[in-house]
C-alpha positions in Angstrom: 0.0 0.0 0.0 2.5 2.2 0.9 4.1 1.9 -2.5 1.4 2.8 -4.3 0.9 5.9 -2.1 4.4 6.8 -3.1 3.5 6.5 -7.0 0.3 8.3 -6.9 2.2 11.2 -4.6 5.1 11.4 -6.8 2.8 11.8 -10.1 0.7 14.5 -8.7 3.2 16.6 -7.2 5.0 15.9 -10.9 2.6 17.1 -12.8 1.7 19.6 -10.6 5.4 21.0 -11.2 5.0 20.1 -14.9 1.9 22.5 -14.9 3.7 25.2 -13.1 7.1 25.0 -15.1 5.0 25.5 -18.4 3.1 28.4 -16.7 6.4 30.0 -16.2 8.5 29.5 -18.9 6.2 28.6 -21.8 2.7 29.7 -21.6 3.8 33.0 -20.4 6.4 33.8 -23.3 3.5 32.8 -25.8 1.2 35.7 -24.0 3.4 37.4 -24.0 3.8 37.5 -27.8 0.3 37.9 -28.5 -1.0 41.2 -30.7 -2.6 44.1 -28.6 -4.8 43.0 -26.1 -4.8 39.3 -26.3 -1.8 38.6 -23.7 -3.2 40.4 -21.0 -7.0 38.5 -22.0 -5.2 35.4 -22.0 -3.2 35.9 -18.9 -7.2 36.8 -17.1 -8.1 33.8 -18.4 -5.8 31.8 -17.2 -5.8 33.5 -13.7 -9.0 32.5 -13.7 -8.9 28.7 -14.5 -5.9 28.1 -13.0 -7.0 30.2 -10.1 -9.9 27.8 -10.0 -7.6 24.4 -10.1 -4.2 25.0 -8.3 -5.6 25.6 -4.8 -6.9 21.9 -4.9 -4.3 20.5 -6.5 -1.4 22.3 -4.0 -3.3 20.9 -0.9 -4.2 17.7 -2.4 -0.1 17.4 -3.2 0.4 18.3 0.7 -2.3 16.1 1.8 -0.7 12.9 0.4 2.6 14.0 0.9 1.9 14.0 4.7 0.7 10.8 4.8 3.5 9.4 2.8 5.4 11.1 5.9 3.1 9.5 8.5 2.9 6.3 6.5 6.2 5.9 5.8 7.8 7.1 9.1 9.9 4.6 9.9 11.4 3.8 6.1 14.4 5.2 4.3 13.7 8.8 3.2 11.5 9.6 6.1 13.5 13.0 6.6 13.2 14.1 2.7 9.8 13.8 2.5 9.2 15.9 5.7 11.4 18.3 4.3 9.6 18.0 0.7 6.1 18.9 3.1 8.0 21.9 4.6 8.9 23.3 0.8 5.1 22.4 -0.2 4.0 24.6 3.3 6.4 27.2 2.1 4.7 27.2 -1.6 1.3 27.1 -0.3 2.1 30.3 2.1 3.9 32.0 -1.0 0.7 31.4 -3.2 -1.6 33.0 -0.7 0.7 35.8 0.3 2.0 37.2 -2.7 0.9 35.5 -6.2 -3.2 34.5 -5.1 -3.4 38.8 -4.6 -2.1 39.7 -7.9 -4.0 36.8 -9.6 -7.4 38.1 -7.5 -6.8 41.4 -9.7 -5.7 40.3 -12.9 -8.4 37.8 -13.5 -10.9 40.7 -13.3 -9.0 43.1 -15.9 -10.0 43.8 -19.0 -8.5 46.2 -22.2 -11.0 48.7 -20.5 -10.4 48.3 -16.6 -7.1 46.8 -16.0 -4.8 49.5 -14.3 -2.2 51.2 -16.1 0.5 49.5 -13.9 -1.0 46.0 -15.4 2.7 45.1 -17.1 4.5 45.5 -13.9 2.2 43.5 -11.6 2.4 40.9 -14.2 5.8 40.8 -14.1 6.0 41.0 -10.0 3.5 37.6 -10.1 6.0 36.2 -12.3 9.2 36.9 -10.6 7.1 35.5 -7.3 5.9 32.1 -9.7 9.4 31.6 -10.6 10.6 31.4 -6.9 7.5 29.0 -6.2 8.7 26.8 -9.3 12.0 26.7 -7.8 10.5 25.6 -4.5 8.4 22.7 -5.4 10.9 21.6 -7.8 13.0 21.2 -4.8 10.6 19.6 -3.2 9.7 16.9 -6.0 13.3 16.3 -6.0 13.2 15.4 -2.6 10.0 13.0 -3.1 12.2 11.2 -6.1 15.1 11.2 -3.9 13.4 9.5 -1.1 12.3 6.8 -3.5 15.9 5.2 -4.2 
């Protein structure tokens, strides 16, 4: 049982990461080429589904990742996976404290209402996503890690 716990864990939190990687460094560039208005739509957009999705899908990562901890306690890796929990914590608290804000406002804006500093809070939410990516990156490593 506790093997397959491990599987499942490691795919969602993958994926999860695979989702968030894109976001950054793929999905954004390609708004960001867009004509005229169409970034900035698609970027509300996206705010909004992704708004809609990640939430679950962050808590539902540290959910099973804290049972693999309880489950697992007294195997091999029983230290990396706390420490992969901690990273997910530290992600969760990130989203809520800086990106969730900017995304609250951005999935509202339009051509006609967004503010005229739209570009730069874009770009803070990024810089802040980036940092996030770089945290549960770290903390998927740790999950892979503590599978060997």
């Amino acid at each position: 049982m506790l093997n397959a716990l491990q599987v499942l864990t490691t795919v969602v939190v993958g994926v999860m990461v695979g989702v968030e990687f894109s976001v950054a460094f793929v999905v954004n560039r390609i708004l960001d080429a867009l004509p005229e208005d169409s970034g900035q739509l698609g970027r509300a957009h996206g705010g909004r589904l992704l708004g809609a999705v990640m939430p679950v899908w962050y808590v539902t990562s540290l959910v099973l990742v804290a049972v693999w901890a309880v489950a697992g306690w007294h195997h091999h890796g029983t230290g990396l996976i706390v420490t992969a929990a901690a990273l997910l914590i530290l992600s969760v608290i990130m989203s809520v404290l800086l990106l969730v804000p900017i995304n609250n406002r951005n999935k509202t804006w339009t051509p006609d209402n967004r503010p005229a500093d739209w570009k730069q809070q874009m770009k803070r939410w990024e810089r802040f996503h980036h940092a996030r990516v770089a945290v549960i990156i770290a903390a998927f490593a740790l999950l892979v890690a503590a599978l060997t």
